[in-house]
PABASE-872972 format. One record per atom (N, C-alpha, C, O): residue number from 0; chain; atom name; x, y, z. Coordinates in pm, whole numbers, plus 50000, padded with zeros to 5 digits. Each point is the difference from the previous one (the first is absolute). Layout:
residues N
- NUM, A, CA, X, Y, Z
...
***
This chain:
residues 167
- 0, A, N, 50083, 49881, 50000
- 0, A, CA, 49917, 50119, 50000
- 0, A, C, 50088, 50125, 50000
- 0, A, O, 50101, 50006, 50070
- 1, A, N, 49850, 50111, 49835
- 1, A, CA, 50084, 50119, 50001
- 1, A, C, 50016, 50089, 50150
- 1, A, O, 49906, 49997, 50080
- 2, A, N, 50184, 50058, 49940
- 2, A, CA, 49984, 50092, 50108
- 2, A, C, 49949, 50099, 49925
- 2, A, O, 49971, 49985, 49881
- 3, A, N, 50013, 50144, 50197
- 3, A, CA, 49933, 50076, 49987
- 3, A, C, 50071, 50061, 49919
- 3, A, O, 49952, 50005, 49887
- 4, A, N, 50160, 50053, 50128
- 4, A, CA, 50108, 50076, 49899
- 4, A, C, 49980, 49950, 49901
- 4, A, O, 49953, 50071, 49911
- 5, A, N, 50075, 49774, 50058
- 5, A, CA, 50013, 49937, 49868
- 5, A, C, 49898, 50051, 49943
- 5, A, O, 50040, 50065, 49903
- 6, A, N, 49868, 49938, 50106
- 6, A, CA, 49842, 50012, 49946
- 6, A, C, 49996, 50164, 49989
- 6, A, O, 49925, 50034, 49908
- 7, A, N, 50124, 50054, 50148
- 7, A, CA, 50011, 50172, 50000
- 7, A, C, 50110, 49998, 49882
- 7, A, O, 49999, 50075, 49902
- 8, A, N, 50084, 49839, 50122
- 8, A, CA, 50149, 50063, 49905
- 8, A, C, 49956, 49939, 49812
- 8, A, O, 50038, 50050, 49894
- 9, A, N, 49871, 49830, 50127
- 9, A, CA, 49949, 49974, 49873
- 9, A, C, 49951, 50066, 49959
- 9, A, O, 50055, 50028, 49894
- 10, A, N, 49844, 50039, 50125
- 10, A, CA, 49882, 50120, 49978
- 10, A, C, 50069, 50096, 49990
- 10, A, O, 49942, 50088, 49937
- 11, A, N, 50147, 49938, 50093
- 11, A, CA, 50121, 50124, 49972
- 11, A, C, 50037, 49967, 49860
- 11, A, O, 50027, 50081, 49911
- 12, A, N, 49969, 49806, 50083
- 12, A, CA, 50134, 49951, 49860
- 12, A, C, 49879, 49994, 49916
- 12, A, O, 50040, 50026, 49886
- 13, A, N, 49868, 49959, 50112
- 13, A, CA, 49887, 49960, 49944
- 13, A, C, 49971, 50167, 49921
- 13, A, O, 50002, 50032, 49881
- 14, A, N, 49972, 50042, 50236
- 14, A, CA, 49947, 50129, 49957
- 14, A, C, 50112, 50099, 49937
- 14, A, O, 49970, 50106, 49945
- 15, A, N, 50163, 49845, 50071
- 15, A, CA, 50130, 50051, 49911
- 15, A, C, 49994, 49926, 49863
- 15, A, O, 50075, 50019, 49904
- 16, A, N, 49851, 49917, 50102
- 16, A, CA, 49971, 49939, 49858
- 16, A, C, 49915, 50007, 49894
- 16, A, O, 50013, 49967, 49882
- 17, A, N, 49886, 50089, 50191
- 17, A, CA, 49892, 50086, 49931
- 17, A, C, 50009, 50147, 49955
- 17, A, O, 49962, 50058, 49899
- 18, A, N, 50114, 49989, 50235
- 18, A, CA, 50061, 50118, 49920
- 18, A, C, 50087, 50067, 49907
- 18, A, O, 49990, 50099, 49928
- 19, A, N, 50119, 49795, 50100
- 19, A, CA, 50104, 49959, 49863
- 19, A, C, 49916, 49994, 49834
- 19, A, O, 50033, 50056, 49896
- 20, A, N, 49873, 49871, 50126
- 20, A, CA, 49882, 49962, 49903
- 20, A, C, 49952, 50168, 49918
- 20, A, O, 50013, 50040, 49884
- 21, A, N, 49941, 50012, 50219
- 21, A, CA, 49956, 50140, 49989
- 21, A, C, 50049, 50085, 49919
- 21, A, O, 49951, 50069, 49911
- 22, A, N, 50210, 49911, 50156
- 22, A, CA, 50061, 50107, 49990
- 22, A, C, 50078, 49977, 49797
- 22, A, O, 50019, 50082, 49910
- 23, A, N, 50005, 49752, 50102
- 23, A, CA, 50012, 50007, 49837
- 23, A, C, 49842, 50022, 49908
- 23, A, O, 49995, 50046, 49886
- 24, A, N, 49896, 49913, 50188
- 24, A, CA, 49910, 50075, 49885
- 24, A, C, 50054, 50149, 49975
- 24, A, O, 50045, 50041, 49893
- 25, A, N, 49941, 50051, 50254
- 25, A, CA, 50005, 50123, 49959
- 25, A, C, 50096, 50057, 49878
- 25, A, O, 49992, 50109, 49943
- 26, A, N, 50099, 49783, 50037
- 26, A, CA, 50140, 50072, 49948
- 26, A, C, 49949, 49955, 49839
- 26, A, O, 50024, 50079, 49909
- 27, A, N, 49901, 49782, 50058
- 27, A, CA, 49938, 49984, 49917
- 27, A, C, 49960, 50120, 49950
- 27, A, O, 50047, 50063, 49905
- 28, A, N, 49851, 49967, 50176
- 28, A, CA, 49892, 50129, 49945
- 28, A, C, 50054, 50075, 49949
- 28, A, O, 49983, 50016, 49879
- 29, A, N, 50104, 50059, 50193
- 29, A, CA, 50095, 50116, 49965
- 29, A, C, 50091, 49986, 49874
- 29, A, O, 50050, 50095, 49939
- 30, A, N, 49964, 49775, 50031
- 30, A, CA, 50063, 49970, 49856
- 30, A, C, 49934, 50008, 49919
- 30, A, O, 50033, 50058, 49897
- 31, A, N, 49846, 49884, 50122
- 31, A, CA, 49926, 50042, 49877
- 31, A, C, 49915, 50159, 50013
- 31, A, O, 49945, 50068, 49914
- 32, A, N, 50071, 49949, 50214
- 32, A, CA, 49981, 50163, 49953
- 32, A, C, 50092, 50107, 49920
- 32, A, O, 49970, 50098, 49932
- 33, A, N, 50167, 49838, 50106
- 33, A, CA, 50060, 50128, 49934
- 33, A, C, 50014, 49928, 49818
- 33, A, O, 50030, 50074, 49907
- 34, A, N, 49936, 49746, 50071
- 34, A, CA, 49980, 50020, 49849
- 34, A, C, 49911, 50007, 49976
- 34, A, O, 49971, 49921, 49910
- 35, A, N, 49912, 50170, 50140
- 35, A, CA, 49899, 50012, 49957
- 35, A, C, 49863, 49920, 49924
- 35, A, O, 49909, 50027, 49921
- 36, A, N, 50154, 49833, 50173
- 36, A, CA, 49895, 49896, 49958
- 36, A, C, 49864, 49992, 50100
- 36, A, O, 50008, 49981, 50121
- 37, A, N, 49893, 50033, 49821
- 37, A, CA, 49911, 50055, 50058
- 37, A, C, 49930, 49858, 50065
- 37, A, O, 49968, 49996, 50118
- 38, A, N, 50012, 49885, 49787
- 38, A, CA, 49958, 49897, 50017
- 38, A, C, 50075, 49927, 50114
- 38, A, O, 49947, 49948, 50098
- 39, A, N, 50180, 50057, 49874
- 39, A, CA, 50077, 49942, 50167
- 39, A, C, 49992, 50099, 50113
- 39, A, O, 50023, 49957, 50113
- 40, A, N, 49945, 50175, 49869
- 40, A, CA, 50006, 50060, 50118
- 40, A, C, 49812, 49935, 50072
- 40, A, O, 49966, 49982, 50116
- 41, A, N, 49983, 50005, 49800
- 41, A, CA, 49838, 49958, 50054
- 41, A, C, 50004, 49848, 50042
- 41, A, O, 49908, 49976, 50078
- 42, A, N, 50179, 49901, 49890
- 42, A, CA, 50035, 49917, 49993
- 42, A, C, 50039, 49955, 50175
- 42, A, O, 49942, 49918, 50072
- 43, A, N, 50176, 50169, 49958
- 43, A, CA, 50076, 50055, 50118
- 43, A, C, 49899, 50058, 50124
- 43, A, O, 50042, 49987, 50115
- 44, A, N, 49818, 50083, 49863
- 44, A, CA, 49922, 50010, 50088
- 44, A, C, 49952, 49928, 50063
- 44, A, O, 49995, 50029, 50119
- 45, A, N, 49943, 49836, 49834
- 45, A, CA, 49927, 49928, 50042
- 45, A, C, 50102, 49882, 50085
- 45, A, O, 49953, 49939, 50096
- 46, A, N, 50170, 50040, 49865
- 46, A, CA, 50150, 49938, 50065
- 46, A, C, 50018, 50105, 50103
- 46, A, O, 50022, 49953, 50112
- 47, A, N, 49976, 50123, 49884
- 47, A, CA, 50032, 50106, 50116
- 47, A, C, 49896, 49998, 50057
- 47, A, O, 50052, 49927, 50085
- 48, A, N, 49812, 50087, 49963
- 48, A, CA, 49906, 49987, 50089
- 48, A, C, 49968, 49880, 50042
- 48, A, O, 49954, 50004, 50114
- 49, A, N, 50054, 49818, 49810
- 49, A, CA, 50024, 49893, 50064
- 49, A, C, 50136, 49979, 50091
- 49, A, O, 50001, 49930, 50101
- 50, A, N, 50085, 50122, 49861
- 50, A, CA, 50123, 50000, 50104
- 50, A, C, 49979, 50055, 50122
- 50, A, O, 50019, 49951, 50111
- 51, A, N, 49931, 50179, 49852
- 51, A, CA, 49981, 50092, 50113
- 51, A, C, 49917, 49911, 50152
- 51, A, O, 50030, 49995, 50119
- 52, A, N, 49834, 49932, 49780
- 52, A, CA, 49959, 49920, 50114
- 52, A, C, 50032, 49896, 50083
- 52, A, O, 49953, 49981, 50112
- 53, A, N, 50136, 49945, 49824
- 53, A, CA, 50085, 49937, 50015
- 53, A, C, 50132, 50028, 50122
- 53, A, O, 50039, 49932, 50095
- 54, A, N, 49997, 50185, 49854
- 54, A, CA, 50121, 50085, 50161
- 54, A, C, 49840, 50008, 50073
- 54, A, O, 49982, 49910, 50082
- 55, A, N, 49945, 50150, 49905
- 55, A, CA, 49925, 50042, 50148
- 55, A, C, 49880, 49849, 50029
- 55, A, O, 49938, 49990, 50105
- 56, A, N, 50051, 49922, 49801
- 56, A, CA, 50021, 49904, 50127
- 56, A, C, 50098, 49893, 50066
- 56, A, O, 49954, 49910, 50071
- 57, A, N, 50168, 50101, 49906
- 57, A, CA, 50114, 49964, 50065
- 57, A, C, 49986, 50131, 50080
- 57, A, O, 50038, 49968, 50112
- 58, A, N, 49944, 50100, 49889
- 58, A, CA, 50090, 50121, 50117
- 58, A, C, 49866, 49959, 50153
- 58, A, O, 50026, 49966, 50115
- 59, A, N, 49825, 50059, 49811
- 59, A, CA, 49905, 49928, 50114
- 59, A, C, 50027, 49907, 50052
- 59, A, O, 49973, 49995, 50120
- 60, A, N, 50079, 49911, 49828
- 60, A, CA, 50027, 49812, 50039
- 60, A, C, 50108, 50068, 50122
- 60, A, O, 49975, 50000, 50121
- 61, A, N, 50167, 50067, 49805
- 61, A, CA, 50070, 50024, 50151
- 61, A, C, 49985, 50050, 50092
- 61, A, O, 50040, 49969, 50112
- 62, A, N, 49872, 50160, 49836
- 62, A, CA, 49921, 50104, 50145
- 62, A, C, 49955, 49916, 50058
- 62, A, O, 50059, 49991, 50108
- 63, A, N, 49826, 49901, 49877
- 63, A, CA, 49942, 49908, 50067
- 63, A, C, 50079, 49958, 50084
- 63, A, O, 49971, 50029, 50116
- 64, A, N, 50159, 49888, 49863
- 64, A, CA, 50088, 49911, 50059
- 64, A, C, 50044, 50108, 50086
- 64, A, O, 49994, 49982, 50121
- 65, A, N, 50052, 50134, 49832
- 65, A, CA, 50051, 50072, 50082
- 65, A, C, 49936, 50053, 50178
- 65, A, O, 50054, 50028, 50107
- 66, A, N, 49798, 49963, 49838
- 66, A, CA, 49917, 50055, 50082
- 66, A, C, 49967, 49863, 50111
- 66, A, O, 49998, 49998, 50123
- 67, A, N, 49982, 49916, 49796
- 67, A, CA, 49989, 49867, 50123
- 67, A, C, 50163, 49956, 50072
- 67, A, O, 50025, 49961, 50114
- 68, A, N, 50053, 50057, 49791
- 68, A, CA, 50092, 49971, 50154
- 68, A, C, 50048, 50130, 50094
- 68, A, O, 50061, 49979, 50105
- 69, A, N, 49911, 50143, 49855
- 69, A, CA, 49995, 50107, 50121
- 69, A, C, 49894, 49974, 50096
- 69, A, O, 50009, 50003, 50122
- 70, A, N, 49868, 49963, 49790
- 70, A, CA, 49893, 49981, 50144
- 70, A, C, 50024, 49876, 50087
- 70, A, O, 49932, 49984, 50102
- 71, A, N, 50193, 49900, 49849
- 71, A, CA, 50022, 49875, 50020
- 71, A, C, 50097, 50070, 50119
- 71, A, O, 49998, 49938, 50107
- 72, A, N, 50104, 50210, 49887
- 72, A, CA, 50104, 49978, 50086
- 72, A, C, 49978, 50158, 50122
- 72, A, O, 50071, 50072, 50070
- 73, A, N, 49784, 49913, 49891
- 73, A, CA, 49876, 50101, 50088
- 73, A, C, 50019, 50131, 49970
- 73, A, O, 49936, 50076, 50072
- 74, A, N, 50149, 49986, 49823
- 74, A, CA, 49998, 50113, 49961
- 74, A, C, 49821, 50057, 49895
- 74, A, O, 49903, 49925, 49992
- 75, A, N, 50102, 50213, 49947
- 75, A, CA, 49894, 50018, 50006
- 75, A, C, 50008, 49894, 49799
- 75, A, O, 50092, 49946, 49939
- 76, A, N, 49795, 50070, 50039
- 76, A, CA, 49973, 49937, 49831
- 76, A, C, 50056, 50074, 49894
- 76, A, O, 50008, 49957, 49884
- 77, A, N, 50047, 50196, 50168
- 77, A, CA, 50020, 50096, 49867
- 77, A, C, 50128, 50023, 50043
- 77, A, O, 50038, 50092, 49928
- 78, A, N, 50057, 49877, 50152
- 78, A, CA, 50129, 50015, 49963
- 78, A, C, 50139, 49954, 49885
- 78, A, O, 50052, 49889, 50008
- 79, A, N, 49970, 50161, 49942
- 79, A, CA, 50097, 49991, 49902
- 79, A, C, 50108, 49848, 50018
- 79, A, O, 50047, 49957, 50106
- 80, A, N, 49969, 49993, 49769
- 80, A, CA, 50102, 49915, 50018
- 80, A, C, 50118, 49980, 50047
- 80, A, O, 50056, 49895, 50032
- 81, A, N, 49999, 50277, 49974
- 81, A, CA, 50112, 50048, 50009
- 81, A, C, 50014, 50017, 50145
- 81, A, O, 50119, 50003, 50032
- 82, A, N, 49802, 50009, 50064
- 82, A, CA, 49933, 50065, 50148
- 82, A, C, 50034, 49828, 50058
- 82, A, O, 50069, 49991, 50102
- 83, A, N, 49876, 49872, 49827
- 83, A, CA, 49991, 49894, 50028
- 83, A, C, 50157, 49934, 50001
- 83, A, O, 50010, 49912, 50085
- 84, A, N, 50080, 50105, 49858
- 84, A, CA, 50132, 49987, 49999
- 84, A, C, 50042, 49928, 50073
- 84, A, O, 50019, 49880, 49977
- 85, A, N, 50008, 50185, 50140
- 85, A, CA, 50052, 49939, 50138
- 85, A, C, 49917, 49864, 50066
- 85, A, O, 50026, 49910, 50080
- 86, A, N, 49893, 50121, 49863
- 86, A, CA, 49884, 49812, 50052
- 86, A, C, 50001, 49908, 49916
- 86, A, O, 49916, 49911, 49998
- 87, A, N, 50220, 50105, 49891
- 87, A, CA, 50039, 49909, 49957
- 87, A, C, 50152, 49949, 50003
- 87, A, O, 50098, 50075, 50006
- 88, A, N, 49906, 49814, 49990
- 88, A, CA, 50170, 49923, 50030
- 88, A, C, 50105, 50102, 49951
- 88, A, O, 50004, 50025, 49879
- 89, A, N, 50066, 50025, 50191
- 89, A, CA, 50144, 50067, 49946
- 89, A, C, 50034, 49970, 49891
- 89, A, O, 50041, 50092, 49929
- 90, A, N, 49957, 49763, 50012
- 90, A, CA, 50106, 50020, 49864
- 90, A, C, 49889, 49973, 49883
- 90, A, O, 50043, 49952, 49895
- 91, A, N, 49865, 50066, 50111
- 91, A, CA, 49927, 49992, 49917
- 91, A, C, 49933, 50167, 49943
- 91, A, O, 49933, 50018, 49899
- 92, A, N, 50104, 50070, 50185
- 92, A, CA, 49963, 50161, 50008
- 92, A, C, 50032, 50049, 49884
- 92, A, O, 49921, 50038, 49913
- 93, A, N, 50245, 49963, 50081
- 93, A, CA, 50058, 50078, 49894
- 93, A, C, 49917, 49976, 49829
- 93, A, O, 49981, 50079, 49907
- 94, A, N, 49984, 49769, 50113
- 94, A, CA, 49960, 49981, 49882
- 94, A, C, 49845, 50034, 49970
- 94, A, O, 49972, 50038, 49886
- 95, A, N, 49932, 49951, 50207
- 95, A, CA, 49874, 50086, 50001
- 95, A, C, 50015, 50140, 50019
- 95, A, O, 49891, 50056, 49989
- 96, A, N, 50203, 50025, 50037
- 96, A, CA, 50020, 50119, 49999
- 96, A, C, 50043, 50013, 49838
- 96, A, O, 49954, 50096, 49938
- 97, A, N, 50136, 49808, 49992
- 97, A, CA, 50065, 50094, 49880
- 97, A, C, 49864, 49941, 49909
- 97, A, O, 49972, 50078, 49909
- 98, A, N, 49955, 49823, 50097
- 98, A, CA, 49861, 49961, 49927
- 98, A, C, 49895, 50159, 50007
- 98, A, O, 49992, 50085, 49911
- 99, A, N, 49952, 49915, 50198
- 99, A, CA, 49987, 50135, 50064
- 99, A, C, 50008, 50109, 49880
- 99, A, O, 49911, 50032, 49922
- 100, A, N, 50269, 50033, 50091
- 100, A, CA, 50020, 50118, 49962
- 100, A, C, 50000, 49934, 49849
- 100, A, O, 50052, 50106, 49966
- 101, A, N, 49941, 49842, 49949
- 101, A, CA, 49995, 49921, 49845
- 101, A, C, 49877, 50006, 49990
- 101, A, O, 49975, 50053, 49892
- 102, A, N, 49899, 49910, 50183
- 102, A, CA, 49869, 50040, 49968
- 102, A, C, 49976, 50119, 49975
- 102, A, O, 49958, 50048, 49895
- 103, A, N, 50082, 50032, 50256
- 103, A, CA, 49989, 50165, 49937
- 103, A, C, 50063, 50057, 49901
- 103, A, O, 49936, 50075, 49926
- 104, A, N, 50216, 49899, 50047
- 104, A, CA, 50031, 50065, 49854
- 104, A, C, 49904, 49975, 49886
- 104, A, O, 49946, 50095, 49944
- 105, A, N, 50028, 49754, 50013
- 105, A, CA, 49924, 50017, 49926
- 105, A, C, 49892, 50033, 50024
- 105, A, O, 49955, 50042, 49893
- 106, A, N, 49962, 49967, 50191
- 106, A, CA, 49801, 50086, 50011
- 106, A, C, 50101, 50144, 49954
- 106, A, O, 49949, 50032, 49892
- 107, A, N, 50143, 50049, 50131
- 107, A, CA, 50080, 50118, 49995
- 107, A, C, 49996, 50017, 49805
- 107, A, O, 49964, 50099, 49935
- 108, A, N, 50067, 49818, 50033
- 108, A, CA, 50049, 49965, 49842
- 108, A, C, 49853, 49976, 49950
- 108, A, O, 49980, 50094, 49923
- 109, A, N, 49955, 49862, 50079
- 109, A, CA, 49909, 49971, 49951
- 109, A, C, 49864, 50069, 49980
- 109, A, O, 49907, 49982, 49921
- 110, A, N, 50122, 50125, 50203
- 110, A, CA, 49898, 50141, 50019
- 110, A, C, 50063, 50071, 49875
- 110, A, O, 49941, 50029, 49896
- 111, A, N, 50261, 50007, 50151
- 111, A, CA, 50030, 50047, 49849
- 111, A, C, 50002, 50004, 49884
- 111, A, O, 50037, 50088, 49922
- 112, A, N, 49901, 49766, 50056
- 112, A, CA, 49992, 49966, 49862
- 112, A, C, 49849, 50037, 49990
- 112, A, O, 49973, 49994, 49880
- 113, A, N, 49971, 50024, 50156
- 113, A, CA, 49814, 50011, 49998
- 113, A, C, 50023, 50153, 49966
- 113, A, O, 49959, 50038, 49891
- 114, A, N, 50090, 50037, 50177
- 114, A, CA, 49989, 50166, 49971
- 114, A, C, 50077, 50035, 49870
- 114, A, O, 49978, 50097, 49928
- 115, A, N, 50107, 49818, 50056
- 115, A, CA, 50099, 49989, 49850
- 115, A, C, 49880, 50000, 49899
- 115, A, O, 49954, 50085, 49924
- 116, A, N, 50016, 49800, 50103
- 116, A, CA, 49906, 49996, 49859
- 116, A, C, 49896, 50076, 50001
- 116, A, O, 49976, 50060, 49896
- 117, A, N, 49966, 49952, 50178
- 117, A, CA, 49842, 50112, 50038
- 117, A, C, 50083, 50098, 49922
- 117, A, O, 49929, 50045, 49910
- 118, A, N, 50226, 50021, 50086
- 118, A, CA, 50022, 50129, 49954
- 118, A, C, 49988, 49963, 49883
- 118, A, O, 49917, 50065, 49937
- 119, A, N, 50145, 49836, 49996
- 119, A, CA, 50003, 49969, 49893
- 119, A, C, 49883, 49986, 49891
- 119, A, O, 49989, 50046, 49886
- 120, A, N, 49941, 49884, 50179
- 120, A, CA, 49860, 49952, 49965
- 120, A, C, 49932, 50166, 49977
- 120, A, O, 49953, 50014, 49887
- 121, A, N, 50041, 50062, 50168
- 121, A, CA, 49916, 50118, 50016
- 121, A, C, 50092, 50095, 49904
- 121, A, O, 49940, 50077, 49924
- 122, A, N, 50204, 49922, 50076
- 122, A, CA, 50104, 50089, 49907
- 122, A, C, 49916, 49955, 49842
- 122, A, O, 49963, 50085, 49919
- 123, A, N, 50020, 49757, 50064
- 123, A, CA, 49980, 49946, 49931
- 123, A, C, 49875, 50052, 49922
- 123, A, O, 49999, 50042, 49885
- 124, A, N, 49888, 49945, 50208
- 124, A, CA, 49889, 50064, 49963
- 124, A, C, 49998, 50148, 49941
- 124, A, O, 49952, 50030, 49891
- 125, A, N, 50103, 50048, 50190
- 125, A, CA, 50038, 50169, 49998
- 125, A, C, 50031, 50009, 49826
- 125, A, O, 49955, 50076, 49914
- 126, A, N, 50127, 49829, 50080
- 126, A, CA, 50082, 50077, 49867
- 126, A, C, 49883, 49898, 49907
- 126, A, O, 50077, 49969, 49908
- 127, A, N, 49836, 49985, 50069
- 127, A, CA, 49897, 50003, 49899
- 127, A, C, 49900, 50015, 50007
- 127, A, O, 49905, 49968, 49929
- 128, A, N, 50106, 50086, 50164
- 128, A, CA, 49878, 50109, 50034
- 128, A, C, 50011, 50108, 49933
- 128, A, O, 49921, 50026, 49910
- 129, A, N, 50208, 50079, 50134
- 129, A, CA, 50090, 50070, 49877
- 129, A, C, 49995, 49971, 49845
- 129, A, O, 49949, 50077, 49919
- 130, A, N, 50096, 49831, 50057
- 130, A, CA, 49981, 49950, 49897
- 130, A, C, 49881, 50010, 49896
- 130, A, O, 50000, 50052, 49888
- 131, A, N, 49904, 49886, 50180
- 131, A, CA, 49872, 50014, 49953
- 131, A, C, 49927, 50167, 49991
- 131, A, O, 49917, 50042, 49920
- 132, A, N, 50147, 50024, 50189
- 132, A, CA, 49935, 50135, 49981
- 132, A, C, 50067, 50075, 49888
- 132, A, O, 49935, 50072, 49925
- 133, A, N, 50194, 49912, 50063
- 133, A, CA, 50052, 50056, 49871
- 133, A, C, 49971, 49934, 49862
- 133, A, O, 49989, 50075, 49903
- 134, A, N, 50001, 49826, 50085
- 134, A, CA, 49935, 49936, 49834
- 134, A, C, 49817, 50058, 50011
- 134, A, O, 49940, 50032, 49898
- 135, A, N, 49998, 49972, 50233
- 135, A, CA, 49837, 50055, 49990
- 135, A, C, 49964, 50063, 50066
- 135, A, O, 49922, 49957, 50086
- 136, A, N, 50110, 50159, 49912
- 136, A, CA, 49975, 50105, 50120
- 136, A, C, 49886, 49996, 50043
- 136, A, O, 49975, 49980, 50119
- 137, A, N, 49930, 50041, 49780
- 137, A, CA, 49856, 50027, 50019
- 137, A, C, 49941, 49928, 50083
- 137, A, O, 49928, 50049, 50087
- 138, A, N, 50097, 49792, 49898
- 138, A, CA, 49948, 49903, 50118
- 138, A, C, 50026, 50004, 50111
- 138, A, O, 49972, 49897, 50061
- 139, A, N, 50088, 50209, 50015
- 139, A, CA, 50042, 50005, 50157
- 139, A, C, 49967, 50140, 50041
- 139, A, O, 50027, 50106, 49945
- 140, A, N, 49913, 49871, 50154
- 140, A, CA, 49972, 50132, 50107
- 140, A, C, 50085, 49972, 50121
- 140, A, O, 50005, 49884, 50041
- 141, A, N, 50076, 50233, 50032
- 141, A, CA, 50034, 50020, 50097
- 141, A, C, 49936, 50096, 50130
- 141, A, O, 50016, 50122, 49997
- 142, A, N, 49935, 49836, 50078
- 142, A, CA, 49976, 50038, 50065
- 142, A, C, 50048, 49981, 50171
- 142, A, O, 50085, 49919, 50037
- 143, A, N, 49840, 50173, 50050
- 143, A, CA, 50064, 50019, 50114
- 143, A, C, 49947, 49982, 50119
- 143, A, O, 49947, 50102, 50044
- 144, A, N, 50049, 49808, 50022
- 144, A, CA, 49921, 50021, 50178
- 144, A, C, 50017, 50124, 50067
- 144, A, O, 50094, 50079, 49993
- 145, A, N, 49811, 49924, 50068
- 145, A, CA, 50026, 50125, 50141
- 145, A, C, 50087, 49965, 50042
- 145, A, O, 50036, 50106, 50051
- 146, A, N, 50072, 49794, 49987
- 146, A, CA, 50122, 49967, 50077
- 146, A, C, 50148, 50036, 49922
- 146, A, O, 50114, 49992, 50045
- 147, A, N, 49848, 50041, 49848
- 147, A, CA, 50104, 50028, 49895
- 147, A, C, 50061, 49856, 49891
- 147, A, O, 50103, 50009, 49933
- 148, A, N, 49818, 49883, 50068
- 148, A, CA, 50055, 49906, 49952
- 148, A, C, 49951, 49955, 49843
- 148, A, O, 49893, 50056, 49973
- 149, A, N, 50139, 49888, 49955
- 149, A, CA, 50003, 50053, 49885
- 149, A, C, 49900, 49884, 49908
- 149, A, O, 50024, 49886, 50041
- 150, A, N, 49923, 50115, 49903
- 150, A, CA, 49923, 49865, 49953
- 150, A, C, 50002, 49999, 49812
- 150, A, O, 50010, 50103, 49934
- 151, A, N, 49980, 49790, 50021
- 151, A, CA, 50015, 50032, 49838
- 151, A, C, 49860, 49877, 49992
- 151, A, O, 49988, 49891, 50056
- 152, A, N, 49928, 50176, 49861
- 152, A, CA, 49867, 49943, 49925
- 152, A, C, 50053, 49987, 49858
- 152, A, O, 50081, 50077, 49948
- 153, A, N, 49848, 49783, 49979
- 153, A, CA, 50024, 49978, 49912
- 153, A, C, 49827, 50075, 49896
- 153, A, O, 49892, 49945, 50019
- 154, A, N, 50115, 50124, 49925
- 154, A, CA, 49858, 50052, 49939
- 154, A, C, 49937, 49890, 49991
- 154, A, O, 50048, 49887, 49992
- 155, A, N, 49812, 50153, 50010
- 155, A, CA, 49915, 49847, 49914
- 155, A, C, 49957, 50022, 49909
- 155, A, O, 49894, 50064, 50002
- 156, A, N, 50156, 49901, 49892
- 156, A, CA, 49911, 50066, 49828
- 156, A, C, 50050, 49854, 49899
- 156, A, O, 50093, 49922, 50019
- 157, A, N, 49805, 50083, 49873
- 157, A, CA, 49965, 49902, 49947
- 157, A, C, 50151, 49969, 49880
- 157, A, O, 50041, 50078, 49914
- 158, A, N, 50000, 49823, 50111
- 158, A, CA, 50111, 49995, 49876
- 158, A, C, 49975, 50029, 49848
- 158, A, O, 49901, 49951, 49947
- 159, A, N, 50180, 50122, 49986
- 159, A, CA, 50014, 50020, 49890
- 159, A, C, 49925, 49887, 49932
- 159, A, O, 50027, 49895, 50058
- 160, A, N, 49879, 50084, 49828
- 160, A, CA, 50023, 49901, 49901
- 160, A, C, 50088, 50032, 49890
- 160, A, O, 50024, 50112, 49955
- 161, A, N, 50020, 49780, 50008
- 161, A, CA, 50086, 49934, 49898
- 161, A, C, 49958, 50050, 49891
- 161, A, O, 50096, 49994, 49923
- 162, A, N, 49821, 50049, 50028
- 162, A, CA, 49904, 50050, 49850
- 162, A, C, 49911, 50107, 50047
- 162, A, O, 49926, 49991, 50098
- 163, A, N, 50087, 50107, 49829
- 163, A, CA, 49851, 50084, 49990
- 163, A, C, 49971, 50027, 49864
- 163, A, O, 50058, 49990, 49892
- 164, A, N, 49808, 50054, 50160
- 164, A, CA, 49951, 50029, 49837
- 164, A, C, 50005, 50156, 49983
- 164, A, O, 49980, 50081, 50090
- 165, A, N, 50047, 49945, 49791
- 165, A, CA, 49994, 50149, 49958
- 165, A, C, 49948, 50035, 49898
- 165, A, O, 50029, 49946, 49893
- 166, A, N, 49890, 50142, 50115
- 166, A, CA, 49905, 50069, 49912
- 166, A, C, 49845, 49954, 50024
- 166, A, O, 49910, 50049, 49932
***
């Protein structure tokens, strides 16, 4: 039967593994964002939000564990893993401590990569948005909130036909 560590330090390794996971979709994405493949960047969403669930339920599974053996060594249910340390065997610490700080770098990396692409993704949008207003002016209104923020309407008017008649 596992001790308790064993079973905390798996779920560690477990949830460093999901995030590892994450963190190469994100870099995915970002490749095909900057070649401008539109089909792999949409491809990459749906891999990136099954992963995502994936880290957060490994990260629940360990909170869990985490939370039953604090209430196991009468501390309160919401103290930190890191707080729990010392109520575990000396030589087994260092290595749930450097598991530990490897989880947080990557949740650290992986927020960064989320705001990476959001810029990207939205830079992305911006400039054909641009785009589109300079090849058709006419189809866009800008307008403005009371807050100062800026909004672009696309007109609604009936497309050109292909043929008319004259005379």
């Amino acid at each position: 039967m596992n001790t308790a560590w064993e079973s905390i330090a798996t779920c560690l390794r477990d949830e460093l593994q999901e995030y590892g996971g994450l963190l190469g979709l994100f870099e995915e994405q970002q490749g095909a964002l900057y070649r401008r493949d539109a089909s792999a960047v949409l491809a990459t969403v749906s891999a990136i939000e099954e992963q995502a669930r994936l880290a957060t339920k490994k990260r629940l599974q360990r909170e869990r564990l985490v939370r039953e053996f604090a209430v196991a060594q009468g501390r309160p249910g919401d103290v930190t893993l890191r707080q729990l340390l010392p109520c575990f065997p000396a030589e087994v610490r260092p290595m749930l401590e450097a598991l530990i700080d490897e989880v947080n770098r990557l949740v650290h990396r992986a927020r960064r990569g989320v705001r990476q692409n959001a810029l990207l993704l939205q830079r992305a949008v911006e400039m054909h948005q641009e785009t589109l207003r300079i090849l058709r002016p006419d189809a866009f209104t800008k307008t403005y909130s009371p807050h100062g923020q800026v909004s672009v309407a696309t007109a609604v008017h009936t497309p050109p036909t292909a043929l008319q008649a004259v005379g």
